[in-house]
N, C-alpha and C positions, 0 to 999 in steps of 0.2 A: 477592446476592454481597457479602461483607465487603470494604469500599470503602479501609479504612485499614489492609489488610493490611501496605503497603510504607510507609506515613508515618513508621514510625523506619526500619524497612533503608536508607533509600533517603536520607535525611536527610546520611551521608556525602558524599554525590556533589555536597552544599552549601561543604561547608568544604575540600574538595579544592583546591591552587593550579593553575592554570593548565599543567602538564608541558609548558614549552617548551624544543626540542629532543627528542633522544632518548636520553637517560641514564636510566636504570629506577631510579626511589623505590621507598617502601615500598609504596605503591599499584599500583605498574606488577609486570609480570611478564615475562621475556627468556625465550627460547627462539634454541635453534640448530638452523637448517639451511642444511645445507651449507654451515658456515659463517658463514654471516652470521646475525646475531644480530637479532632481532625484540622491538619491546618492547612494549606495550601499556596505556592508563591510561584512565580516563574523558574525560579530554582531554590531549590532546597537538601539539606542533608539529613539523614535519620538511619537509624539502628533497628527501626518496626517496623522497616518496609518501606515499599516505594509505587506511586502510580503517577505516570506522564501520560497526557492524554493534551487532544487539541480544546477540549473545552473545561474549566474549572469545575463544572458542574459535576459532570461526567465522571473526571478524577478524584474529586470529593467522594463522590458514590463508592468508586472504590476504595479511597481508604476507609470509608465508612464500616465497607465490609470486612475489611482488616481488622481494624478497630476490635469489632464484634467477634475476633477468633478464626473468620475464615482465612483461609489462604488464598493461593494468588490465582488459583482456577476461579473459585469462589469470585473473587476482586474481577475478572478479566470477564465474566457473565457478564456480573452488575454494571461494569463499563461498556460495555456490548448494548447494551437496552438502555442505558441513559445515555450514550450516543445517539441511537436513532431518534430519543426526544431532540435533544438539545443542538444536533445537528444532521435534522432531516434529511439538507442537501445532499449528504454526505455518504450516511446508510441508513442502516434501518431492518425493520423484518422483512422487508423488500430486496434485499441486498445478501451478500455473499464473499467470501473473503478465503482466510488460513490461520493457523496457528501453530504457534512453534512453541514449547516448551521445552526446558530444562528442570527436573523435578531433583528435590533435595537427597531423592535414594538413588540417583545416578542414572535414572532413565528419561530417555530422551524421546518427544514425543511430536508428531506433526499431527492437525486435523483439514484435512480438504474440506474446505464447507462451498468449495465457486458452485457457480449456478449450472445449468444444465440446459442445452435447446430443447423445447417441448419439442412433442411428435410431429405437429402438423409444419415446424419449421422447416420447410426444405425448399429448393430453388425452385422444387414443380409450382410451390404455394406461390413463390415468392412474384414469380411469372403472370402468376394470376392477377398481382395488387397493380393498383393506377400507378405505383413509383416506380417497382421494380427493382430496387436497390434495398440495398438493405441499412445503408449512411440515411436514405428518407423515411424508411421506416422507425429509425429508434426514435423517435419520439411521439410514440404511438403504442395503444397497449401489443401492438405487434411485436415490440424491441421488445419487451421481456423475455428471460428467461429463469428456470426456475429458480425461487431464493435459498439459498442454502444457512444463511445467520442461524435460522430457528433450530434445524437440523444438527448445525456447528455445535451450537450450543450443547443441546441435548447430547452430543459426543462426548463435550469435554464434560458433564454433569458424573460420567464416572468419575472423577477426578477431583471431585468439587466434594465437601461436607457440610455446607450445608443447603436446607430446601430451597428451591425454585425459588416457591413466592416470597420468599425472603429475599432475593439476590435479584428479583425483577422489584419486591418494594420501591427503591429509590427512584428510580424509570415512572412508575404509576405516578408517584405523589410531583416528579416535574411532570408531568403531561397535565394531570388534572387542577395543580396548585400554579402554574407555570412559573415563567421567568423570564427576567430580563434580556431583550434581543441586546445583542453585542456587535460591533463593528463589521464582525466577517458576516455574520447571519443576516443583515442589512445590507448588506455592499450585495453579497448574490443575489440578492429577492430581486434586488433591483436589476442587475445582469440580469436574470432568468423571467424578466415581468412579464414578457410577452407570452413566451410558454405559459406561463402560469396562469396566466390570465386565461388562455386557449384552454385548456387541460385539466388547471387547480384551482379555480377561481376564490373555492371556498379555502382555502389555504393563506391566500392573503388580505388584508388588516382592512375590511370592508372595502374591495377593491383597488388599496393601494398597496404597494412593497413597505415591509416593514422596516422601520427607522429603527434606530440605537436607542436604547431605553425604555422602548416600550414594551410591555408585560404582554408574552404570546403563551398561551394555553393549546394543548390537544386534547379533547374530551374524547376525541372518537380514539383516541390510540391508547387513552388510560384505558377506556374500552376494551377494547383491543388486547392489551397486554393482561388486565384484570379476566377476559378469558384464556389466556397461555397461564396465567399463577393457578387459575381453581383448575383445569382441564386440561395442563399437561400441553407439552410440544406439538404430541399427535393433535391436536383441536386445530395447527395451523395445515398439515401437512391432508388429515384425512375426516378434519371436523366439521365446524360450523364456519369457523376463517376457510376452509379449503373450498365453502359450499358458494362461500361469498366470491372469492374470487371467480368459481367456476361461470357464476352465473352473470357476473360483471365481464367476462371473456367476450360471452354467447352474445349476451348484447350490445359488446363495442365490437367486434370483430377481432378479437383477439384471438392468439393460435392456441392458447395455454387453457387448457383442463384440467379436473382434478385427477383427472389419473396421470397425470405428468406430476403433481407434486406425489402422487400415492405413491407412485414410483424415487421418488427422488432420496436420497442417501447422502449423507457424509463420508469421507472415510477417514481414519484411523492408519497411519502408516510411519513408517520410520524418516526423520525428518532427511537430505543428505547433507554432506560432511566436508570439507575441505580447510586446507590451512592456509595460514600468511605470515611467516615470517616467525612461526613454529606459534602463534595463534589459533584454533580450533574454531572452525566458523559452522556455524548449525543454520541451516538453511531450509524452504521448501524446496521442493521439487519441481519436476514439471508438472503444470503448464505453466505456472507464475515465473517472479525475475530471479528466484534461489539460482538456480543456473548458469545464469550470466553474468550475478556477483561472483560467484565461485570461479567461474572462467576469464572474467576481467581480472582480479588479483593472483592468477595464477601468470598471469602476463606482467603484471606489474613488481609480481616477486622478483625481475630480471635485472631489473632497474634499480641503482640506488639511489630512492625517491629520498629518502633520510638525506642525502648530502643537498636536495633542494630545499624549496619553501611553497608556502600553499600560492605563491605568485610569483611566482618562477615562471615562465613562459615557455620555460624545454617539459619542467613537471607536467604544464597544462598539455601542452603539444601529447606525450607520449598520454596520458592518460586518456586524450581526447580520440588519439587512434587505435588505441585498444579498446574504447568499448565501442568504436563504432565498428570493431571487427567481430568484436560480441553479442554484438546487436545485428550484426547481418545473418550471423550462425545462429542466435538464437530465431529471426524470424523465417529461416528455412528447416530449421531443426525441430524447436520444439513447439508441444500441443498436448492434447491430451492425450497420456500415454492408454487410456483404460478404450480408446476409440480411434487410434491410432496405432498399424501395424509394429512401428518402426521409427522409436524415439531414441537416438545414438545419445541421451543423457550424461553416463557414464564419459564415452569418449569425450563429449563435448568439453567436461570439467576435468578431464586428466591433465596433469603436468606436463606430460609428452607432448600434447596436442597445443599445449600454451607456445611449449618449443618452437613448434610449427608456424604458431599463427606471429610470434614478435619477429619474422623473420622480415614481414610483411610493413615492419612500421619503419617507416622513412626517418628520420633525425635530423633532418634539414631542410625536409617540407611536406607540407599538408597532403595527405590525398585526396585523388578528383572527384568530387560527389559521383559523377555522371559514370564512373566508371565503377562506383562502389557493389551495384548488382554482381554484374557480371564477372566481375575480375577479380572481386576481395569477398568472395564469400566461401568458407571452409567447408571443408568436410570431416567432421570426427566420428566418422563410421568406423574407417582403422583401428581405432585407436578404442575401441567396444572391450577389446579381450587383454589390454594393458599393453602393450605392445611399441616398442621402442621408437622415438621420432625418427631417428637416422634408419633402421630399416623401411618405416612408412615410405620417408619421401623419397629412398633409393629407386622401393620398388613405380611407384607412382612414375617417378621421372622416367623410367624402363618403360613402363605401360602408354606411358603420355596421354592419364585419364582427364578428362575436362568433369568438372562437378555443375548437374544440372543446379541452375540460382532460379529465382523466383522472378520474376518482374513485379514491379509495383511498390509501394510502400503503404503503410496507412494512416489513416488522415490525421489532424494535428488533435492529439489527447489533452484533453482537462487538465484543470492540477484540481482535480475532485478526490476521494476519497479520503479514510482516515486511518489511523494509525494508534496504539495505544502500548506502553512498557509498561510492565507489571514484574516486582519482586518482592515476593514476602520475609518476613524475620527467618524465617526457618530455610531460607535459601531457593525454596521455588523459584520459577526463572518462567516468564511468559513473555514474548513478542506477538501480536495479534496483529492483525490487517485485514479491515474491511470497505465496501464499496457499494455502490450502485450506478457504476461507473461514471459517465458523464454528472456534472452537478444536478440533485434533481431526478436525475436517473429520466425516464420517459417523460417525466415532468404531470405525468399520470398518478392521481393519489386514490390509494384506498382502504377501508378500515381505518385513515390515519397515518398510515404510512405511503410513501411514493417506491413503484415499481422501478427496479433496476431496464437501464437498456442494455445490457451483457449484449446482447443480438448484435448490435454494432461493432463489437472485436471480431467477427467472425467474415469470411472475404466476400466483398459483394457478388461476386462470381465464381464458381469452380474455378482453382488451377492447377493442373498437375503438378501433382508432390507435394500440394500445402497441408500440412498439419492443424489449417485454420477452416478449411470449407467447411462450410452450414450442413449441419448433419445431426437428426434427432438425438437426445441423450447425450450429447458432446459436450466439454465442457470449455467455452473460449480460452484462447491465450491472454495473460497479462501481463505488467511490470509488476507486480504487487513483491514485496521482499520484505518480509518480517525475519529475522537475525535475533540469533542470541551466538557472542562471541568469550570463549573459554581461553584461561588462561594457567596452564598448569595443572589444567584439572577443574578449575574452578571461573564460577560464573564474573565473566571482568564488564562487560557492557552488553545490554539490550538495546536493539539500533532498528529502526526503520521508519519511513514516511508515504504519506501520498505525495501524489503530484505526476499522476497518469504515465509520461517517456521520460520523466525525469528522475524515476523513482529509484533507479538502476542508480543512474551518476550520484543522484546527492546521497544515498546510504554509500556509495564506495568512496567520494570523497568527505566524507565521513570517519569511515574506517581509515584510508591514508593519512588523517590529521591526525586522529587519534594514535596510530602506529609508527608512523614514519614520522610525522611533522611534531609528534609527542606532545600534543594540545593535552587540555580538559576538556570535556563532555560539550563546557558551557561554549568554551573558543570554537569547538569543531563545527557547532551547530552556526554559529553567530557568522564564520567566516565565510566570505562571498561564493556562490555557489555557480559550477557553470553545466550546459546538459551536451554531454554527448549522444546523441542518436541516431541512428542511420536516417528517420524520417527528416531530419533537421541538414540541412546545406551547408547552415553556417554553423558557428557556436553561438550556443546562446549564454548570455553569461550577465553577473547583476554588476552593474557600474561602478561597482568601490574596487577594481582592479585596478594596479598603476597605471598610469597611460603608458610607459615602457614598454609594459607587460603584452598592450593589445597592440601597440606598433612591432615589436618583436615578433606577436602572433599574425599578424596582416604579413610582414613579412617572409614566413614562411608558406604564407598562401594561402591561411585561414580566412574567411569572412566571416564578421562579426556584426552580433545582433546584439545590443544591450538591453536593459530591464533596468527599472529605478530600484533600490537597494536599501531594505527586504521586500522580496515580492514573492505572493502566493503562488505565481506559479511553479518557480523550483519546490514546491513541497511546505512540510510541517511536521520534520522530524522530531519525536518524541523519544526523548533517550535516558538510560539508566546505566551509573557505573559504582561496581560495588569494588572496595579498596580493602585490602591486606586486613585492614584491621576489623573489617565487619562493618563500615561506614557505607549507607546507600545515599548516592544523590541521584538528583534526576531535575531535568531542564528541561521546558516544554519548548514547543514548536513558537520561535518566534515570528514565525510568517502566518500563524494561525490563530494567536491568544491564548495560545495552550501554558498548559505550566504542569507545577510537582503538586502531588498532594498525599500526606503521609499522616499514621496516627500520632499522635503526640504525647 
């Protein structure tokens, strides 16, 4: 993949000033509804709210629906559905995701909406197919599993005032009115031409990837969604969309029925909680990456990362070996808890347990990938019932327990999905994160929208103790981390992004700029990003580090992979931070095209 596709596009989003307040430059762009006037820039400041999203369109939508009285449920819909137009690849009604809120009466709220393996998914099936894998089946209606967006939604619609078809409107009228393709939307078609060409054919611009500038329309998915506005969520779940998919299954060979989506549910739960540096971080849970942020900064509270800098080569060091110890525990640890005996959640994210795991980070040299299964993966079963590290490790060391680890790793993830911050005047607080994982998803289109291949997070084979094996009603493991971060009580920054194993690293360095390195919103996002993951050998990291930085880091043993600098792959965080005096800004994702868009 051409890595320095956006290194001039995107170079703009450098020299751009600060848009504080809401007056439209030459950068920003206003729109009227009903009325009241919307403006939008890469960053912007306002006192009516706030939406960051990867596409202008998208976040337009929501403050549109600001604008109009609603709140940030209401906003986080409407964003949700003009995403799937305006950035197909990405998600969609196809797709599946979480959401985190913080509401202005003090209640704190998660929605599960990830997708679900239908029934006929299982290894017996999977035995049967000419691949036998399940890395060659996702791009296939086989990779799917079921979508949860339509469902999500529908959860959060308690929370929402006003009607459906009001908060999918803006969705309809870009699908059937369309718009203009933008840089990102042209750069994947063209990545993805083969699939699509195999799969979507009628997707692309009379047989070719679509360019920059040119006007693309979905008529089948105004369709599409103009039956979810008159006919309600159930029309996708148990209706005339459930009847289509079912029948589109039968005849490609697909595993998915309507009684896999009749079956299917969101849930509704309490989002979990952990601090940094007496910060208040509101997270998902398992199966996603809430988890492993909470447990990476519970390592990092050890450190005084404040007396470094974001290129500092000791700060990189120790951060790079903490989440690759987060990243081994999360992929032996967690899964879905609602299908899984035995998710050590709790201990994973306890303080104790962090004790344990920085004992483990070297401060003078890197550790050996090859050894990284076996040797450096933790155990927070202990530590389930609050339980002190010093007695933990006394008695383990007495016992001389060895912790069964996993073999394998899994294959190298996207930087596909999207991301969206939502805060309204009245102080609602939304992080939302949604997907179809791989770009594209199956690369399979129907109704107008492209089916997710979720099928692919799940292990191509049984292995004893995964929380990942292929199993009906189960719900894949992801990185997915949508964050809303409190300070004093009160809402200080909405934070998260796509960008598949990276999603983990660039929201926690993220947080450490914004915390320790004492950035703004605009610096944390801008400043060079690197990924820690267990899947990964080396560091992968984008090229505007000092050369000091990566000699110092070669010298302690690291190897290093560079990226031309901004590149999509580390992600397209979209971020919100609201200040003392009631002031919201928010800066969109500049590895994406994303930006702010607020009423005016």
């Amino acid at each position: 993949m051409k890595r320095n596709f956006f290194a001039i596009v995107m170079i703009v989003f450098f020299i751009l000033p600060l848009h504080v307040g809401c007056t439209p430059q030459s950068t920003s762009m206003s729109a009227k509804s009903g009325g009241d006037a919307v403006v939008f820039a890469p960053s912007l400041s306002s006192k009516k709210g706030m939406v960051t999203a990867a596409h202008p369109l998208a976040a337009k939508a929501g403050a549109e629906i600001l604008a109009k009285g609603g709140n940030a449920i209401d906003a986080a819909i409407a964003v949700s559905f003009a995403l799937g137009v305006v950035e197909p690849y990405a998600s969609g009604l196809g797709g599946e995701g979480y959401m985190v809120a913080a509401l202005a009466n003090g209640q704190d709220i998660a929605i599960d909406f990830r997708s679900t393996a239908p029934a006929m998914a299982t290894y017996e099936n999977l035995a049967k197919t000419a691949q036998k894998s399940l890395s060659k089946i996702k791009y296939s209606p086989k990779g799917y599993c079921v979508a949860g967006i339509p469902a999500g939604v529908d959860k959060a619609m308690k929370y929402a005032t006003l009607p459906l078809k009001d908060l999918i409107a803006p969705a309809i009228k870009l699908a059937e009115e369309g718009f203009e393709v933008n840089e990102t939307f042209s750069r994947l078609t063209f990545d993805a031409y083969e699939k699509l060409s195999n799969n979507a054919p009628g997707f692309l611009n009379e047989g070719m990837a679509w360019s920059t500038g040119e006007k693309f329309r979905n008529p089948e998915l105004a369709k599409t969604l103009r039956i979810i506005a008159e006919k309600g969520i159930d029309a996708f779940y148990n209706g005339e969309l459930a009847d289509n998919l079912d029948r589109f299954m039968k005849e490609n060979d697909g595993w998915t029925r309507k009684s896999d989506l009749q079956s299917y549910r969101a849930i509704e739960l309490a989002p979990i909680k952990g601090t940094y540096r007496g910060y208040e971080v509101i997270a998902p849970g398992s199966p996603v990456g809430g988890p492993r942020v909470l447990a990476t900064l519970n390592i990092l509270e050890h450190f005084n990362m404040g007396l470094m800098n974001w290129d500092d080569p000791l700060a990189i060091h120790i951060m790079q070996e903490a989440m690759i110890l987060t990243s081994l525990d999360q992929r032996r640890w967690v899964g879905d808890p609602l299908t899984n005996p035995y998710i050590p959640e709790k201990g994973y994210i306890s303080k104790d347990y962090a004790r344990q795991r920085l004992m483990r980070i070297d401060l003078d040299k890197a550790s050996d990938p090859e050894l990284w299964v076996k040797e450096r993966t933790g155990n927070p079963g202990p530590y389930e019932k609050d339980e002190n590290y010093i007695d933990v490790m006394l008695e383990a060391a007495k016992a001389k327990k060895e912790v069964a680890a996993l073999e394998g790793s899994q294959p190298e993830i996207p930087p596909s999905t999207t991301h969206f911050s939502i805060v309204d005047s009245k102080g609602n607080a939304v992080s939302w994160t949604q997907t179809i994982s791989s770009f594209f998803g199956t690369s399979v289109i129907l109704n107008g929208y492209f089916l997710n291949n979720e099928i692919g997070n799940f292990k191509n084979k049984p292995v004893e103790f995964s929380p990942i094996n292929l199993e009906p009603g189960r719900r894949p493991r992801t990185t997915i981390a949508p964050l809303i971060v409190r300070e004093d009580g009160k809402v200080r920054w909405i934070v998260g992004s796509p960008g598949g194993g990276r999603i983990g690293s660039t929201v926690i360095e993220i947080l450490v700029n914004l915390i320790d390195f004492n950035m703004d919103i605009e610096q944390a996002i801008k400043t060079p990003k690197f990924a820690g993951y267990d899947s990964y050998k080396e560091i992968y990291l984008e090229d505007s580090y000092p050369e000091k930085t990566l000699l110092f880091l070669e010298m302690l043993g690291h190897q290093i992979k560079k990226y031309n600098y901004p590149d999509l792959f580390f992600g397209g965080p979209n971020v919100i931070a609201v200040s003392e005096d009631g002031t919201i800004t928010g800066v969109g994702s500049i590895r994406r095209l994303g930006g702010a868009a607020a009423p005016n």
